[in-house]
C-alpha positions as CSV (number, residue, x, y, z in Angstrom):
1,X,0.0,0.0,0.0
2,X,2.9,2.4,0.8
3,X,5.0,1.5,-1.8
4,X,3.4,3.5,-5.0
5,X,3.5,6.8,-2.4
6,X,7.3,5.7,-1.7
7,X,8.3,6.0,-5.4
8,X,6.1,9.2,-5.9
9,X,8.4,10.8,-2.9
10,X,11.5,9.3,-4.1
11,X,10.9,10.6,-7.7
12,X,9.5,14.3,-6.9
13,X,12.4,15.4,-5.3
14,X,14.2,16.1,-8.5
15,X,12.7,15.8,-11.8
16,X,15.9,15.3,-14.0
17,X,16.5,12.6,-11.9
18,X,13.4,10.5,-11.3
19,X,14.1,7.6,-14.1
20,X,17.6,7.3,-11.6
21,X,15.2,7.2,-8.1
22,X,12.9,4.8,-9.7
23,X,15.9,2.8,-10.3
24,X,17.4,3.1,-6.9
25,X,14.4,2.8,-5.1
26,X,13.4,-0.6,-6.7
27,X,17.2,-1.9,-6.5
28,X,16.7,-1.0,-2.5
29,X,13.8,-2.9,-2.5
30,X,14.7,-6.0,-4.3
31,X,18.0,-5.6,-2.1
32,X,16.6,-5.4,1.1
33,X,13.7,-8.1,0.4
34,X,17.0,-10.5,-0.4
35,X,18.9,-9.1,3.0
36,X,15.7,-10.1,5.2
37,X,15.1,-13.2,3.2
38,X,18.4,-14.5,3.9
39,X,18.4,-13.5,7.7
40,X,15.2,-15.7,8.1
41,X,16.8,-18.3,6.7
42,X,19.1,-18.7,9.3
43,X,16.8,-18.4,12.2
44,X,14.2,-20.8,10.4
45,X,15.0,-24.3,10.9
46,X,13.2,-27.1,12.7
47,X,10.3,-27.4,14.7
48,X,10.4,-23.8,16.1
49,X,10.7,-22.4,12.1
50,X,7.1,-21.2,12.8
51,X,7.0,-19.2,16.0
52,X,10.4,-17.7,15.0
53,X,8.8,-16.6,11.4
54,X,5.4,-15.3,12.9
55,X,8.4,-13.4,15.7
56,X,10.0,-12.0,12.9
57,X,7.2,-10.5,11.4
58,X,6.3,-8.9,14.6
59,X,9.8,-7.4,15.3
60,X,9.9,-6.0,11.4
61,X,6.1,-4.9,11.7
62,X,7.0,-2.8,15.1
63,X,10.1,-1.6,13.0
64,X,8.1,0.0,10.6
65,X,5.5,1.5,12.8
66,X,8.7,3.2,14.9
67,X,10.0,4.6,11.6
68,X,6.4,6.0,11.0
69,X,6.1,7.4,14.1
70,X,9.8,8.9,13.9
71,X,9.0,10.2,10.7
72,X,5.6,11.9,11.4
73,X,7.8,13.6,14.9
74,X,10.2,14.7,12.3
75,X,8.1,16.3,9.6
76,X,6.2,18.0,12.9
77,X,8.8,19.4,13.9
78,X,9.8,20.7,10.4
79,X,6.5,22.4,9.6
80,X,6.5,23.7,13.3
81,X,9.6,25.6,12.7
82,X,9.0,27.1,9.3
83,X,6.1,28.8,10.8
């Protein structure tokens, strides 16, 4: 759901560059995808490979709501201070 509003960001910032931020945002996203991908593998062996995949979802899902939350802070304080 995020993701089309990620690309719109990362392309708007500069407009002679957005066919380069498409490009770098997807190869961060492929790149990071792999990164977590081969982290779970490590931890998912055996009888516990379930509670330690439905663990790792929680730990990156509480990760993303922290960087939301830092981010919303952040642009507060930005449009606090241009006023």
């Amino acid at each position: 759901m995020t993701l089309p509003a990620a690309n719109m960001g990362a392309m708007s910032v500069r407009d002679g560059l957005a066919g380069t931020a498409a490009g770098l945002a997807a190869a961060m996203s492929i790149g990071g995808g792999a990164l977590i991908v081969s982290i779970a593998g490590l931890f998912l062996e055996g009888a516990v490979a379930v509670e330690m995949l439905i663990s790792g979802m929680f730990v990156a899902a509480l990760l993303a709501l922290l960087a939301a939350i830092f981010a919303a802070l952040v642009e507060r304080r930005r449009s606090r201070s241009v006023l």
